[in-house]
N, C-alpha and C positions, 0 to 999 in steps of 0.2 A: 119443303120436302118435294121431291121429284118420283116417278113413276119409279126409279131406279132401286126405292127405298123397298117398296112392299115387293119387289120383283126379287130382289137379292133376299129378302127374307125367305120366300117361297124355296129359294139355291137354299137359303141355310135349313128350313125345315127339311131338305132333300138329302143333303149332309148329314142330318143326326140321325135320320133312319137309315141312310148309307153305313154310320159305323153302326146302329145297330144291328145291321145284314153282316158284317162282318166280322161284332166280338157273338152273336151265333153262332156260325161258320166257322171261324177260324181252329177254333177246338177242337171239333168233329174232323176238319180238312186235316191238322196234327196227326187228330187218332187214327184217321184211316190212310196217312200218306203212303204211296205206292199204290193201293189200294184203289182209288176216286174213280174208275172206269163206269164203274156204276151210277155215279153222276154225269154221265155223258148227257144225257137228256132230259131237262129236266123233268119232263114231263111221266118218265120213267122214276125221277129221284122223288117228287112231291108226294108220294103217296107213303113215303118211309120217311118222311119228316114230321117230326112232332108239331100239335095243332100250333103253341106259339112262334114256332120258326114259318110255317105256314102264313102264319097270320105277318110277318115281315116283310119275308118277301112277297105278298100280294099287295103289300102299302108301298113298298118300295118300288112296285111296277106300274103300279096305279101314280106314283107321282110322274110318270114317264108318260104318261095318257092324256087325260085334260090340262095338264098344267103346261104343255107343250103350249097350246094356241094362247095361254096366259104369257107366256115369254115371248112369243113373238108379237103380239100385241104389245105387252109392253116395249121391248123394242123399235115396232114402227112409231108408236106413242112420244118416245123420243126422241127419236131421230128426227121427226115429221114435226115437231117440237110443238104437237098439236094437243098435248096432255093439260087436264085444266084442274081444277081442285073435286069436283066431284070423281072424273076418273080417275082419281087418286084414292079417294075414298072408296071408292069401289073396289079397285086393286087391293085396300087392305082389308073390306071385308069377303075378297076370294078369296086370301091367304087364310084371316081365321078361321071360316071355314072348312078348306082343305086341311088345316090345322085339328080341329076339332073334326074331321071326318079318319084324319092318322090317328089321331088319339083314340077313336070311337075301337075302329080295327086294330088297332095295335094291343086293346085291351081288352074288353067285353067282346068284340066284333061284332056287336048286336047289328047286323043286316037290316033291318029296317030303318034304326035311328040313324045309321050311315044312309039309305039309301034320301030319305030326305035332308043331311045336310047334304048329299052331293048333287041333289035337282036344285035344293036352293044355290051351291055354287053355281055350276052349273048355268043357272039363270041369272048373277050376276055377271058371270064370263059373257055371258048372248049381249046381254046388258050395255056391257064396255063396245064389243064388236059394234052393234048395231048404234052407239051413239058416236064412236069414230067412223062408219061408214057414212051416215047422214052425216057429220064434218067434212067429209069427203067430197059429195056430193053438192052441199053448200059452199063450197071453197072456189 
């Protein structure tokens, strides 16, 4: 198993909240078509969306956030073909994490029990970085 495995999972968890931003939306975008000027912004629309379409797209934004230096880490990781079996293990316990931090939001959105799965991801992402940079270093 390669870095490439828990990287492409974290794409697929991005995917199924992607369609679920979309079978929310798509409904509403129907009913109000012509209409959408009001969604211009969204920061104008969010306050007139119901709490669970909220709670979507703030997981869906949020996978655009931290998980960014997760991908490109995992990308140097192999290209640099410097990936070993623990940073692999780590890459899939980022993923269940942020997994379990979508779930958290996506449903309860209990804010605190999200906020420590996301310092413990979080800390395994520092984790990965800082033991590819000493590989780095020692190379």
């Amino acid at each position: 198993m390669t870095i490439l495995h828990p990287m492409f999972a974290m794409i697929a968890l991005t995917a199924v909240v992607c369609c679920l931003l979309l079978a929310s939306r798509v409904p509403s975008i129907i009913r109000h078509f012509g209409r959408l000027q009001g969604a211009m912004h969204s920061d104008e629309l969010r306050p007139r969306l119901a709490k669970r379409m909220r709670f979507i797209t703030d997981n869906y934004n949020h996978l655009f956030e931290q998980p960014v230096l997760f991908y490109a880490l995992a990308v140097y990781l192999y290209l640099s073909q410097s990936s070993d079996e623990l940073q692999v293990q780590l890459a899939w316990g980022y993923v269940a994490l942020r997994t379990l931090h979508s779930f958290i939001q996506l449903t309860s959105n209990n804010v605190s029990a999200r906020a420590v799965v996301f310092i413990a991801s979080m800390m395994v992402l520092l984790l990965m970085v800082v033991r590819s940079g000493l590989n780095l270093i020692a190379a």
